[in-house]
MDTraj code that builds the backbone (N, CA, C; nanometers):
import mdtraj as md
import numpy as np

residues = "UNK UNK UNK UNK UNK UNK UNK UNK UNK UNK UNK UNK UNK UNK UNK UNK UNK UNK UNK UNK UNK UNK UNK UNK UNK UNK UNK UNK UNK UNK UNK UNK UNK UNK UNK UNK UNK UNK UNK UNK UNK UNK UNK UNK UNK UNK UNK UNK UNK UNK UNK UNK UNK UNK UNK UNK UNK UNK UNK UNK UNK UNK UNK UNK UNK UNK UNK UNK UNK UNK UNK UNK UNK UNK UNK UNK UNK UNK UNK UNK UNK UNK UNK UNK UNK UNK UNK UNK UNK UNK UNK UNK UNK UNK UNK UNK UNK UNK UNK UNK UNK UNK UNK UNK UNK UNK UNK UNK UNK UNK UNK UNK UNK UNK UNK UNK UNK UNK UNK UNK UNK UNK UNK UNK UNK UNK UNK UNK UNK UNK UNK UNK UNK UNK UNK UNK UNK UNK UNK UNK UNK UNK UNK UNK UNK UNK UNK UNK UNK UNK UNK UNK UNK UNK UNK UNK UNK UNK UNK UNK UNK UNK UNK UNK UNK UNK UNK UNK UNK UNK UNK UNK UNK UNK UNK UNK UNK".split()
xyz = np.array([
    [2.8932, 0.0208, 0.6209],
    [2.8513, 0.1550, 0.6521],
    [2.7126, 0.1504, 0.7149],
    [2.6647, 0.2240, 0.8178],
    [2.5144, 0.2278, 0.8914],
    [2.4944, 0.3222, 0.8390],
    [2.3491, 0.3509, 0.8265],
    [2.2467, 0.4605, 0.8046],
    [2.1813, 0.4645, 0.9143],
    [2.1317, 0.6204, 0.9522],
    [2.0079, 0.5512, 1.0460],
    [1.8653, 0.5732, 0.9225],
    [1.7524, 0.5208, 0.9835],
    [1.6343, 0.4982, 0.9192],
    [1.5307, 0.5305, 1.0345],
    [1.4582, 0.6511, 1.0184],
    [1.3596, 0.7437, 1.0445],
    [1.1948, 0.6631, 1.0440],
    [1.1157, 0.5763, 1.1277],
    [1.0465, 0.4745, 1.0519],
    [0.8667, 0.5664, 1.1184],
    [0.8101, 0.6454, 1.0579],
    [0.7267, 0.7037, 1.0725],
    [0.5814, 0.5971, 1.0587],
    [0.4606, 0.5792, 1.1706],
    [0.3933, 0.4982, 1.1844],
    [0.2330, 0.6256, 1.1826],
    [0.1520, 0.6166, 1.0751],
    [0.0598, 0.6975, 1.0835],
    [-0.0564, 0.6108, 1.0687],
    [-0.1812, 0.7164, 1.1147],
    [-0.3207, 0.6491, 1.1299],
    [-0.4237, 0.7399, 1.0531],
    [-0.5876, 0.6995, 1.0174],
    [-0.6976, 0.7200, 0.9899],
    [-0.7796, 0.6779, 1.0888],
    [-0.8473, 0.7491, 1.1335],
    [-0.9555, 0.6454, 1.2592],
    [-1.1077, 0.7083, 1.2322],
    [-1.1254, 0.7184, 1.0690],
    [-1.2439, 0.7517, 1.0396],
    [-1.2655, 0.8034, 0.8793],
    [-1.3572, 0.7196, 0.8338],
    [-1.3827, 0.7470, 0.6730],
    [-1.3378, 0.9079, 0.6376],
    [-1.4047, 1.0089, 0.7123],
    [-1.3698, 1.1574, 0.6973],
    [-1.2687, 1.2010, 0.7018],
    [-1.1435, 1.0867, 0.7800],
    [-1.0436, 1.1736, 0.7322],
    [-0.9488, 1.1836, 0.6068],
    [-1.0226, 1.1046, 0.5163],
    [-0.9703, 1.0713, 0.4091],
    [-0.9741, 1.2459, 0.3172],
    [-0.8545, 1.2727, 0.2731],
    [-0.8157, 1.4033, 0.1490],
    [-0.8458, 1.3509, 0.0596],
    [-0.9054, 1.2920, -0.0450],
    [-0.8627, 1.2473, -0.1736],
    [-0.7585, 1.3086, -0.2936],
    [-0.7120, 1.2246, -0.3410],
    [-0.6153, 1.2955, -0.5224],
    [-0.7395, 1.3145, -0.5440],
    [-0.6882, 1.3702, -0.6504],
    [-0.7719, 1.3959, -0.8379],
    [-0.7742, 1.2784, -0.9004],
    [-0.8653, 1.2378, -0.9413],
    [-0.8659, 1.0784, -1.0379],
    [-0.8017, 1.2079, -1.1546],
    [-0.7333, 1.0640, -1.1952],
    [-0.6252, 1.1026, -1.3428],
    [-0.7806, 1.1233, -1.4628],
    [-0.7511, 1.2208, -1.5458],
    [-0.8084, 1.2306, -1.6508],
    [-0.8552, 1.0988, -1.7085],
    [-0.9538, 1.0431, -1.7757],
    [-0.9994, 0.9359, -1.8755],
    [-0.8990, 0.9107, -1.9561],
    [-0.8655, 0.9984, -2.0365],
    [-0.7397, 0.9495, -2.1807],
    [-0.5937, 0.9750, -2.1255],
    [-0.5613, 0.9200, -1.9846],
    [-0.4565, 0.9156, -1.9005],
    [-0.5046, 0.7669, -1.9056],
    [-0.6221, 0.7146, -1.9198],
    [-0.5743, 0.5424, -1.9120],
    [-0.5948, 0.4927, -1.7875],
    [-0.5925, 0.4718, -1.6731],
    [-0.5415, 0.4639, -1.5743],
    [-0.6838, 0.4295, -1.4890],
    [-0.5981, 0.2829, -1.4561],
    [-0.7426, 0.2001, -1.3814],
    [-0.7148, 0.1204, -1.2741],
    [-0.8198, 0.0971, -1.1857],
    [-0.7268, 0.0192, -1.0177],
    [-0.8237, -0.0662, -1.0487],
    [-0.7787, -0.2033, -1.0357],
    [-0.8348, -0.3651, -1.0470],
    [-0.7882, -0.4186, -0.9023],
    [-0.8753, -0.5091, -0.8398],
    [-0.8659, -0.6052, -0.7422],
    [-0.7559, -0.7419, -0.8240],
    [-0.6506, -0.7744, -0.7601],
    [-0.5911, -0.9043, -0.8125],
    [-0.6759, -1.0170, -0.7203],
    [-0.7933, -1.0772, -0.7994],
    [-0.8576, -1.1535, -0.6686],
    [-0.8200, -1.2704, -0.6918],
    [-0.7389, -1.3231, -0.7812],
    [-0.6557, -1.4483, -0.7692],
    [-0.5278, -1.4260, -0.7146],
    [-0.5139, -1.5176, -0.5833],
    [-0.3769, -1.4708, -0.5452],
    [-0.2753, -1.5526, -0.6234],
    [-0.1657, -1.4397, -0.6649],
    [-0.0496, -1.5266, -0.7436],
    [0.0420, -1.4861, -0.6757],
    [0.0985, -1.5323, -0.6201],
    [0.2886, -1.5587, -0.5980],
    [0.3413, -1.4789, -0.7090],
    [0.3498, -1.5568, -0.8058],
    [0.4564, -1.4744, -0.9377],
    [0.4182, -1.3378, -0.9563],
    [0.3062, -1.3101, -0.9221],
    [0.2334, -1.1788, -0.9670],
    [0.2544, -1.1035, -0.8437],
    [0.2712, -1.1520, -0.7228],
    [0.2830, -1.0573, -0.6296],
    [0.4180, -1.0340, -0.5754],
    [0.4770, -1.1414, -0.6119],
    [0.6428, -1.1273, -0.5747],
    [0.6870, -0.9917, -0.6837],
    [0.6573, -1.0063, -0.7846],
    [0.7059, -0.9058, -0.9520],
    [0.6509, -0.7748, -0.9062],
    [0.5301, -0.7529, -0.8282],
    [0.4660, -0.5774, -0.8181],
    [0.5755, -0.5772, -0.6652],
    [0.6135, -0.6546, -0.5975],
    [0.6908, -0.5950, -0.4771],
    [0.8279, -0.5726, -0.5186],
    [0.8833, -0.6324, -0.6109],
    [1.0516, -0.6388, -0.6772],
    [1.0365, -0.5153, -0.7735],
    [0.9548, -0.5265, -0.8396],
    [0.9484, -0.3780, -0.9419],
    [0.9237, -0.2611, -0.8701],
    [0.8484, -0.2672, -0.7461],
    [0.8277, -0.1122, -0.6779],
    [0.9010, -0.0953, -0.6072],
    [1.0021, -0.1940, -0.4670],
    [1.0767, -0.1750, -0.4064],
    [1.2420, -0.1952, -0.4550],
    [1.2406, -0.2107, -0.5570],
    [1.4431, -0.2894, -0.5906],
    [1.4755, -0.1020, -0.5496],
    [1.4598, -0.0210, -0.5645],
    [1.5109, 0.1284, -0.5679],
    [1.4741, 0.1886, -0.4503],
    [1.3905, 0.1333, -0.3733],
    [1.3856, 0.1812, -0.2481],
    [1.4041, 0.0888, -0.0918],
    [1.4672, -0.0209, -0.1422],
    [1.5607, -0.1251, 0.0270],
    [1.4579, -0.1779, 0.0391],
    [1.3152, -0.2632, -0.0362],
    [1.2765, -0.3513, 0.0209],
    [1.2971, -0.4644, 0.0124],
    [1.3446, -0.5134, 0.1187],
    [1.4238, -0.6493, 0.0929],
    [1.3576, -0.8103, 0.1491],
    [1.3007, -0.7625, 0.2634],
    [1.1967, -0.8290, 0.3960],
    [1.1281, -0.9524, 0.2867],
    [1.0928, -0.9543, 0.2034],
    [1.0220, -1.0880, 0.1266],
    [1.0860, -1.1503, -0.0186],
    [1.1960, -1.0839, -0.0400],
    [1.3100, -1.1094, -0.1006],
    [1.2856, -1.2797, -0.0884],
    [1.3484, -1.3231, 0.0356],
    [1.3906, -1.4557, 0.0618],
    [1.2452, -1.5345, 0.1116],
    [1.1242, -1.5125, 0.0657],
    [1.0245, -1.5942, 0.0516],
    [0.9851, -1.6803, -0.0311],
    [0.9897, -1.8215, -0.0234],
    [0.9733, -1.8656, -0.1014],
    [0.8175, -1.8933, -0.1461],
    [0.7752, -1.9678, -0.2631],
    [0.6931, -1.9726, -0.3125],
    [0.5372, -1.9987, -0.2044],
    [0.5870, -2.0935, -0.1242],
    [0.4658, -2.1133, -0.0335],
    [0.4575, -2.0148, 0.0723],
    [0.5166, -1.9542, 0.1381],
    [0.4986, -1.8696, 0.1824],
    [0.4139, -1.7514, 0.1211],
    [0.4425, -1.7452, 0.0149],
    [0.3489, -1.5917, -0.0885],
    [0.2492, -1.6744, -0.0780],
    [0.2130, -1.7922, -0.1357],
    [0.0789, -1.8671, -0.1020],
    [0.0188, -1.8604, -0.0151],
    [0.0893, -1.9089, 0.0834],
    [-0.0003, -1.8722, 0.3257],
    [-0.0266, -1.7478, 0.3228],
    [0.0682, -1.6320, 0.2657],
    [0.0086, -1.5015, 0.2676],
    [-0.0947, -1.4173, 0.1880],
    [-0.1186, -1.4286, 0.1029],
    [-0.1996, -1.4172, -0.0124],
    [-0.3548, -1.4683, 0.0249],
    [-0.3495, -1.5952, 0.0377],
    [-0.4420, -1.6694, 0.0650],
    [-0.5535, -1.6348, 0.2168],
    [-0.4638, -1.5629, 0.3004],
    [-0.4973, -1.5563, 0.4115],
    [-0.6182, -1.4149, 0.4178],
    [-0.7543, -1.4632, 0.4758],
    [-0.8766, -1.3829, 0.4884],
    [-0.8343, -1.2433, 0.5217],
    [-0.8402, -1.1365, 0.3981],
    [-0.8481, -1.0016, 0.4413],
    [-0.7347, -0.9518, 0.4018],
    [-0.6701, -1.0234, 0.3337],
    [-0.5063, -0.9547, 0.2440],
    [-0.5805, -0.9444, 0.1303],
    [-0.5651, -0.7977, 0.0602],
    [-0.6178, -0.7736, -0.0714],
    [-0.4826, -0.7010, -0.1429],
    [-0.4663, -0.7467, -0.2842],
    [-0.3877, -0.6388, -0.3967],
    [-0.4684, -0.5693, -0.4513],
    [-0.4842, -0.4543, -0.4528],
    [-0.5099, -0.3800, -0.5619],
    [-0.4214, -0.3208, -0.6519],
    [-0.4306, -0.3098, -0.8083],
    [-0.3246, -0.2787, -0.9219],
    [-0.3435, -0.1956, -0.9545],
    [-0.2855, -0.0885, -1.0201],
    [-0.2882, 0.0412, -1.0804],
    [-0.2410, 0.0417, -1.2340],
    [-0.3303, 0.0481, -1.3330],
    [-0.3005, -0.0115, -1.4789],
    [-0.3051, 0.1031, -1.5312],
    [-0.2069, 0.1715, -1.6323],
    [-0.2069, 0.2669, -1.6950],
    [-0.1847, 0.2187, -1.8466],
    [-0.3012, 0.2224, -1.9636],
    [-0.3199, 0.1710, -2.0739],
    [-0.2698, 0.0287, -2.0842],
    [-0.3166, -0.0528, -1.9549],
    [-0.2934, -0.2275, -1.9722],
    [-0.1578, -0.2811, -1.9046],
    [-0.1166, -0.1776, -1.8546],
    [0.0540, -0.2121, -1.8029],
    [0.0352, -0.1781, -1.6413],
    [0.0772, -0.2842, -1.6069],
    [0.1227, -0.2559, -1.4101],
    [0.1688, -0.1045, -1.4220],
    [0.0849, -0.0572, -1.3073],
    [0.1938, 0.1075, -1.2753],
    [0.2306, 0.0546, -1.1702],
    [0.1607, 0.0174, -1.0381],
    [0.1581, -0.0075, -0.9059],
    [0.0337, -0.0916, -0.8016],
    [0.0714, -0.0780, -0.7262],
    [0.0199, -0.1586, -0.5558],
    [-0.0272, -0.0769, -0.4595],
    [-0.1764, -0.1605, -0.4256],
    [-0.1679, -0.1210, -0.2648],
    [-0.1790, -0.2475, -0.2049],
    [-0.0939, -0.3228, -0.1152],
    [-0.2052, -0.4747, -0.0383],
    [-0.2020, -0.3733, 0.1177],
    [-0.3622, -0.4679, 0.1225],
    [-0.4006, -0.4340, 0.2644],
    [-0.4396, -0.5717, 0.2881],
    [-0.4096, -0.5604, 0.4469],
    [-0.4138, -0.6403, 0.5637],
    [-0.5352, -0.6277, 0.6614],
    [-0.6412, -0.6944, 0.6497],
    [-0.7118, -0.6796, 0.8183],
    [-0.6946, -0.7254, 0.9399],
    [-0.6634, -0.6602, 1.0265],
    [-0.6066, -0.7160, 1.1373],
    [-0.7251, -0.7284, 1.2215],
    [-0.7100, -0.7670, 1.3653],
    [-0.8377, -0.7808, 1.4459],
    [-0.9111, -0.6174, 1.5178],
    [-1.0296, -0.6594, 1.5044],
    [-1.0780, -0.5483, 1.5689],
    [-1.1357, -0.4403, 1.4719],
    [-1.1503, -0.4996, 1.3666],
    [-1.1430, -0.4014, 1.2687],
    [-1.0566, -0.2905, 1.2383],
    [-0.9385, -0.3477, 1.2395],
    [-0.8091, -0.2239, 1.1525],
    [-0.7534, -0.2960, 1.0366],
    [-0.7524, -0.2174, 0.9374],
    [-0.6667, -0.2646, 0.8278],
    [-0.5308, -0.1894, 0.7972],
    [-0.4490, -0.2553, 0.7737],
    [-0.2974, -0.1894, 0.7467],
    [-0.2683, -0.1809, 0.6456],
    [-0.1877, -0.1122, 0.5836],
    [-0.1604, -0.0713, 0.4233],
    [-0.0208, -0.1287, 0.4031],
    [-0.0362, -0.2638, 0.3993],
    [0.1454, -0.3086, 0.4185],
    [0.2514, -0.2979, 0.3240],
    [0.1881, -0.2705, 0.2032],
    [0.2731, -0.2135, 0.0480],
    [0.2278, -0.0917, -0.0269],
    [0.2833, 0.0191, -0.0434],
    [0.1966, 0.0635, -0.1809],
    [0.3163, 0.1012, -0.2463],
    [0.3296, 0.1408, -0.3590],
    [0.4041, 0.1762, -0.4265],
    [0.3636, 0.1973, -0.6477],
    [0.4782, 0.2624, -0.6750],
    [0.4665, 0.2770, -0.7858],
    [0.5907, 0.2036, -0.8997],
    [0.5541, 0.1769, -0.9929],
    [0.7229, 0.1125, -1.0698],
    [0.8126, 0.2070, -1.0734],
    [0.9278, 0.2468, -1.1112],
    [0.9612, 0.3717, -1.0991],
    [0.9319, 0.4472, -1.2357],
    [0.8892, 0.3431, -1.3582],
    [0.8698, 0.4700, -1.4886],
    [0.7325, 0.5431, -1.4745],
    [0.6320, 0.4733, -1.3905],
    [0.5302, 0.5866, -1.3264],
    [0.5111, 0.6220, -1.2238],
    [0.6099, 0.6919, -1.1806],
    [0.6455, 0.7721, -1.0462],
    [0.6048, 0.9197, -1.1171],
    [0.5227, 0.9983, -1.0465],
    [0.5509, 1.1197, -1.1060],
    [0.4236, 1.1817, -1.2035],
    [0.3699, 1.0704, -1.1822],
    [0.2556, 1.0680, -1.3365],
    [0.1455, 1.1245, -1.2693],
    [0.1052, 1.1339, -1.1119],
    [-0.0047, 1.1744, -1.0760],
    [-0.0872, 1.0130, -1.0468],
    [-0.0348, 0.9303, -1.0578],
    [-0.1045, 0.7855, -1.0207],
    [-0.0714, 0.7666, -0.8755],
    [-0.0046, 0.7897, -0.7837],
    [0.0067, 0.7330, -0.6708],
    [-0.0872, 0.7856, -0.5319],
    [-0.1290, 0.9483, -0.5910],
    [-0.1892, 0.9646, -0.4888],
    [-0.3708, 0.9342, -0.5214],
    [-0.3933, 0.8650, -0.6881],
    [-0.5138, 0.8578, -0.6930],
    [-0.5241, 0.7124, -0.6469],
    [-0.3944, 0.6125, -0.6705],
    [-0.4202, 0.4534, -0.6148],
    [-0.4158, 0.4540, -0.4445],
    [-0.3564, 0.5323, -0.3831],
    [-0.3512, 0.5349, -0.2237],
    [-0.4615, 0.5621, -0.2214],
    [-0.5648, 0.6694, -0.2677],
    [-0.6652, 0.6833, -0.2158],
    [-0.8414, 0.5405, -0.2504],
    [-0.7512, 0.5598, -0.3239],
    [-0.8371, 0.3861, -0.3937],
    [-0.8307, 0.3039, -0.2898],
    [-0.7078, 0.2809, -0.2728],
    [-0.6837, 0.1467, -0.1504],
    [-0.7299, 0.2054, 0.0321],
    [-0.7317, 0.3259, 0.0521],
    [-0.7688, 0.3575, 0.1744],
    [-0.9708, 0.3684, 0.1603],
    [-1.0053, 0.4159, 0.0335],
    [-1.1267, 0.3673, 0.0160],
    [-1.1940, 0.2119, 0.0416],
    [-1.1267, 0.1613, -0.0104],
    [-1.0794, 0.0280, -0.0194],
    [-1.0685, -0.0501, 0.1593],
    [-1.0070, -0.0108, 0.2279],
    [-0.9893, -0.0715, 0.3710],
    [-1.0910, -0.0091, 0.4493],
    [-1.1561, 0.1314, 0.3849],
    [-1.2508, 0.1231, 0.5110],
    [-1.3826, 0.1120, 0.4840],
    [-1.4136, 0.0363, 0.3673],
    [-1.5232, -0.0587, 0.3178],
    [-1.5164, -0.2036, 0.3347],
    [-1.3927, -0.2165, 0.3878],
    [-1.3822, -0.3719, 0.3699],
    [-1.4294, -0.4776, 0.4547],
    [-1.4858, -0.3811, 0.5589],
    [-1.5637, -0.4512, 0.6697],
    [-1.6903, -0.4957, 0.6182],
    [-1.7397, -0.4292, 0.5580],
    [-1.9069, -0.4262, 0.4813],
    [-1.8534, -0.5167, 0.3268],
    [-1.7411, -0.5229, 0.2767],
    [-1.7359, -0.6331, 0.1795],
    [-1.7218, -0.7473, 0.1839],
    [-1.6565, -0.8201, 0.3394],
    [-1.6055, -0.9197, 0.3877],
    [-1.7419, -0.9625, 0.4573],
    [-1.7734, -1.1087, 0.4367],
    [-1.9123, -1.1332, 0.5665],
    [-1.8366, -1.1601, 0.6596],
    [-1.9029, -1.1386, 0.7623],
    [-1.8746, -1.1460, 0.9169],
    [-1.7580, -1.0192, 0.9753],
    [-1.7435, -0.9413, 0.8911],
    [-1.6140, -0.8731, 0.9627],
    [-1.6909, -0.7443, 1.0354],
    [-1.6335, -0.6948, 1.1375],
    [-1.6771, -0.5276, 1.1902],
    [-1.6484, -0.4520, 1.0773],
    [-1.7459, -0.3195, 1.1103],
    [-1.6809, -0.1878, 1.0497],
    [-1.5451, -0.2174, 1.0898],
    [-1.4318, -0.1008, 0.9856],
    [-1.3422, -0.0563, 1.0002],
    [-1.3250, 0.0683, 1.0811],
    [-1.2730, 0.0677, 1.1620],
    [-1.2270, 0.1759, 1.2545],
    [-1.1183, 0.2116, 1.2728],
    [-1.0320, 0.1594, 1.2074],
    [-0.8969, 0.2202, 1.1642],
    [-0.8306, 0.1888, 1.0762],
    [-0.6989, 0.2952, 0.9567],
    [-0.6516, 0.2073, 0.8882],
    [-0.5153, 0.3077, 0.8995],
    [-0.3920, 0.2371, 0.9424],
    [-0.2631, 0.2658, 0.9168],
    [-0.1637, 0.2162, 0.8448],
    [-0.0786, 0.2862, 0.8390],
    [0.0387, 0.2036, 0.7605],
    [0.1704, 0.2408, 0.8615],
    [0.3135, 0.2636, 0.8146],
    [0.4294, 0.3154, 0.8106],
    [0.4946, 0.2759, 0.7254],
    [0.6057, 0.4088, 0.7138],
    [0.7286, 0.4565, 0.6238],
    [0.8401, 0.4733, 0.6457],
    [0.9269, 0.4781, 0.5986],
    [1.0367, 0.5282, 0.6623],
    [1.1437, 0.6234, 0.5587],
    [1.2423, 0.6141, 0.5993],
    [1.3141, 0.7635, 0.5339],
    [1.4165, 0.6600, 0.4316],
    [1.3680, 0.5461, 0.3808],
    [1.4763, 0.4847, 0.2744],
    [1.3537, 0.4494, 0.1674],
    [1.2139, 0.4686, 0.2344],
    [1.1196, 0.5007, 0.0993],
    [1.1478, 0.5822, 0.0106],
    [1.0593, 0.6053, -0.1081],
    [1.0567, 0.7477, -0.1738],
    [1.0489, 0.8470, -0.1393],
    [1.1374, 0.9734, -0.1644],
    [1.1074, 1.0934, -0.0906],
    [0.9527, 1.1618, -0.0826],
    [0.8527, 1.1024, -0.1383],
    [0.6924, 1.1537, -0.1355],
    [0.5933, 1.0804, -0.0785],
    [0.6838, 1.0011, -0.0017],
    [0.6019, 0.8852, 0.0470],
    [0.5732, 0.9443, 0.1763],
    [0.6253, 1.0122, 0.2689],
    [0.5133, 1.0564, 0.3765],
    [0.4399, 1.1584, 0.3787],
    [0.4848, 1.2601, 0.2276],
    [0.4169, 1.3873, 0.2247],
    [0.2949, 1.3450, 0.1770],
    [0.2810, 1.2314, 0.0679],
    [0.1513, 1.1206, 0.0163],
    [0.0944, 1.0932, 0.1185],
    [0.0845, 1.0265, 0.2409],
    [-0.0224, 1.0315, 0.2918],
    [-0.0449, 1.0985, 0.3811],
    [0.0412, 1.2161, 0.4438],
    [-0.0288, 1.3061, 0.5025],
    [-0.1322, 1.3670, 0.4337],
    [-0.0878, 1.4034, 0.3072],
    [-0.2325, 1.4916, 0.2241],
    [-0.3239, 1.3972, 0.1665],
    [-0.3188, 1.2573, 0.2092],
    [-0.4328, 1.1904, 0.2359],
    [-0.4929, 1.1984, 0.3516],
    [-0.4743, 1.2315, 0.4686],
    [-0.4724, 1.3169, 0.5745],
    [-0.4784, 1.1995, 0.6583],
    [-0.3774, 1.1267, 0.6947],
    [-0.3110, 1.0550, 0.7783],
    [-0.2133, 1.0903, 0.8510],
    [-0.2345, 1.0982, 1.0235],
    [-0.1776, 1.1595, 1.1159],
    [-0.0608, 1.0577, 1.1685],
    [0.0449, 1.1597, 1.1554],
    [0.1595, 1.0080, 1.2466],
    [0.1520, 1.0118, 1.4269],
    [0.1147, 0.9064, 1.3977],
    [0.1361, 0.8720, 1.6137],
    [0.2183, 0.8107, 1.6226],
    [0.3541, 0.7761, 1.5681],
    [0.5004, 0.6872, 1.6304],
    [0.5243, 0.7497, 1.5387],
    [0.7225, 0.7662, 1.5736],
    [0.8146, 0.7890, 1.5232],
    [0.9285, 0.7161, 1.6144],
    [1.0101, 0.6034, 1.4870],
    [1.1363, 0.5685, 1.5415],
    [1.2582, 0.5961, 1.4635],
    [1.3460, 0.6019, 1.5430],
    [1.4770, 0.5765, 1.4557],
    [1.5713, 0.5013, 1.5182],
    [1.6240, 0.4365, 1.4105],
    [1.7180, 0.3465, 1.4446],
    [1.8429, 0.3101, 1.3534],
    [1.9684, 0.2779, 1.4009],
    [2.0870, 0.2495, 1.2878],
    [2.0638, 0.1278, 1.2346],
    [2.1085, 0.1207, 1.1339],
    [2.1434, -0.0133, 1.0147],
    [2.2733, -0.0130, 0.9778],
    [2.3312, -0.1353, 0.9190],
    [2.4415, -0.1689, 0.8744],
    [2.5289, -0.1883, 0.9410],
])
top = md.Topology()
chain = top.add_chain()
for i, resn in enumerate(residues, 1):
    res = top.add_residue(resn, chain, resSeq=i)
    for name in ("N", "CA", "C"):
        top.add_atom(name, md.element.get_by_symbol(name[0]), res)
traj = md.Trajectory(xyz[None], top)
C-alpha cells in the first residue's frame, strides 16, 4: 500500500524569532542535560523509543560504528529531557557550514507526550543551536537554524514549531510504498 508523505522544511534566521514554551513548573521535575559522552547505545535507545510510533526507520540499520562517526563528529549535540531521572526525550543538532545548525531529531517517548515537555525541550535545543557558535571555538555566529517534518510525524509536530515561530520555506510531497 503507498501513502503519500507531506515533508515540510522550516527555518529561524535570527535569535528573535524564537516564541518560547513555559518552562514546566519545578515539582514537574523536568530537566534538559547535554549527553556530552557520545554513546551509541544511548543514542540508538532515545531514537527507537521516540520514533518506533512514528516511521523512523533511516538509522534502524546502523551499525555500531557508524553511531560512533556520527556522534563523534564536531557540532552534533544530544540534548535529554529528564522528568524525575527518567528519559522523556531528544533534541540532536547538527552544525552545518556557514553557520547553520539543523535540528535532525527531536522528539518525546510516547508516555510523555502531552505533559507540556516538548515545547519547553524544542525551545532548549533551538536556544541551544543559536549559541552554539559562541560555545564551539572557532565556529561563526549562528545565522540559521532549521529542521523538517513530515505528515507521518506526530500530529503536533509542525504546529510545535511554528509556535516556536519557525517559518516553512519548502514543502514536498511524495508517494511511499
Amino acid at each position: 500500500m503507498s501513502i503519500t508523505v507531506t515533508t515540510w522544511s522550516l527555518e529561524q534566521t535570527s535569535p528573535a524569532d524564537l516564541s518560547p514554551a513555559r518552562e514546566p513548573a519545578a515539582e514537574a521535575g523536568v530537566r534538559i542535560v547535554r549527553a556530552e559522552v557520545p554513546s551509541p547505545e544511548f543514542s540508538r535507545f532515545l531514537y527507537t523509543s521516540v520514533g518506533a510510533d512514528v516511521s523512523w526507520t533511516d538509522r534502524l540499520v546502523w551499525p555500531h560504528e557508524r553511531w560512533q562517526e556520527h556522534l563523534d563528529r564536531p557540532g552534533v549535540e544530544t540534548w535529554v529531557a529528564y522528568e524525575h531521572g527518567t528519559p522523556a526525550g531528544y533534541i540532536e543538532l547538527e552544525r552545518q557550514d556557514d553557520g547553520v545548525v539543523e535540528i535532525l531529531y527531536f522528539g518525546l517517548l510516547p508516555a510523555f507526550r502531552g505533559r507540556r515537555i516538548g515545547g519547553h525541550l524544542l525551545t532548549w535545543g533551538i536556544r541551544r543551536a543559536w549559541d552554539q557558535g559562541e560555545r564551539l571555538p572557532g565556529q561563526p555566529p549562528t545565522k540559521r537554524v532549521w529542521v523538517h517534518t513530515c505528515s507521518k510525524d506526530g500530529p503536533y509536530a509542525l504546529d510545535n514549531y511554528q509556535r516556536r515561530g519557525f517559518r516553512v520555506f519548502d514543502v514536498a510531497t511524495a508517494t511511499e510504498g
